[in-house]
C-alpha positions as CSV (number, residue, x, y, z in Angstrom):
1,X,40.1,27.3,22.1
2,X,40.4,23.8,23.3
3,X,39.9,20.6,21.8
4,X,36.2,20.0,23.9
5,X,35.4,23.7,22.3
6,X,36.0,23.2,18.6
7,X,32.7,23.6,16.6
8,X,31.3,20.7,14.4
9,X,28.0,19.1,13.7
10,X,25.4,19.1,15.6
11,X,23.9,16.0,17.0
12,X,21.3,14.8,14.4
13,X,19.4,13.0,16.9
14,X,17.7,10.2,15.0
15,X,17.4,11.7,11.7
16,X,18.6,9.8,8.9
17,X,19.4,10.5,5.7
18,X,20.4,7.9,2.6
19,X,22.6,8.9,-0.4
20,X,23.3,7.4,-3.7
21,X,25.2,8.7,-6.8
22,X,24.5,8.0,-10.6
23,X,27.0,9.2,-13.1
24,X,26.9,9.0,-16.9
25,X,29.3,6.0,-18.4
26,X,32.4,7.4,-19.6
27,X,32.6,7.7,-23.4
28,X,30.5,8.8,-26.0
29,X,27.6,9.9,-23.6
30,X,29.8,10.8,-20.8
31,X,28.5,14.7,-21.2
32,X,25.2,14.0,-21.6
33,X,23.5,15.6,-18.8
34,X,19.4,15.6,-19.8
35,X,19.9,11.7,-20.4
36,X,21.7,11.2,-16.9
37,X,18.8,13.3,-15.2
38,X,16.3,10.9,-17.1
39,X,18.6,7.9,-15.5
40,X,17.9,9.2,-12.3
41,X,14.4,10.2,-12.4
42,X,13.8,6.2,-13.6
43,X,16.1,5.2,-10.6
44,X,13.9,7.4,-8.4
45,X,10.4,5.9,-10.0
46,X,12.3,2.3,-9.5
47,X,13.2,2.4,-6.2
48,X,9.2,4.4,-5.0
49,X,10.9,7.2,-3.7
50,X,8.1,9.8,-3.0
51,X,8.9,13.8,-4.0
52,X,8.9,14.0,0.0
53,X,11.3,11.9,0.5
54,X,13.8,13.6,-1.7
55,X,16.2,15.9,1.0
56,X,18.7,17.2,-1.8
57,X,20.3,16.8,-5.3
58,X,23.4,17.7,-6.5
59,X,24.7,17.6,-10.0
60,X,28.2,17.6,-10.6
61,X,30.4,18.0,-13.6
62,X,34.3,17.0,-14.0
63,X,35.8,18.2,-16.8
64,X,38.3,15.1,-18.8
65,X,40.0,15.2,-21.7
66,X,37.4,14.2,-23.4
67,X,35.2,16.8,-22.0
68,X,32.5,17.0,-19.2
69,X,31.5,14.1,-17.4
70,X,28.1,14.5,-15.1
71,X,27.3,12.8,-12.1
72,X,23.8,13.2,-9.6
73,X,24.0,12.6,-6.2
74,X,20.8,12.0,-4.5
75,X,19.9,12.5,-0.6
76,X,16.9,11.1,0.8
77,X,15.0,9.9,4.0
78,X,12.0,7.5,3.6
79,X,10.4,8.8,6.6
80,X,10.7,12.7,5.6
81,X,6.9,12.9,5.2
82,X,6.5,11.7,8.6
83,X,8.8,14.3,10.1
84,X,6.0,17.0,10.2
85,X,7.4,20.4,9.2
86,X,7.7,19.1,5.3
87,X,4.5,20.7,3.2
């Protein structure tokens, strides 16, 4: 295979997609995952993100040795509703 040949992304055209990540402080509430999905739910309401404009969440969880810390990471496109195809 050559170099011009090797796979990879396709070209996304102009779609566009925003992230953003929320994680718990470390410390006491550092494993305190329903509080860190309230933070981001509040985050969402804050910033007028509609449920259509929400492309993907993950949530995340690294264990320390104080035990797990979670994070969310949010991807979104303010324009997904106008995309057609999204119901």
């Amino acid at each position: 295979m050559t170099k011009d040949n090797l796979p990879g992304p396709s070209d996304s055209g102009t779609a566009t997609c925003r992230t953003w990540a929320l994680g718990n402080p470390m410390g006491e509430h550092a494993g305190n995952l329903p509080m860190l999905l309230r933070r981001v739910a509040d985050q969402m309401e804050h910033d007028g993100m509609k449920p259509m404009d929400i492309l993907a969440l993950t949530v995340d969880q690294e264990m320390t040795a104080e035990g797990p810390w979670w994070s969310v990471q949010v991807f979104w496109s303010p324009d997904a509703d106008d995309e057609g195809g999204r119901t």
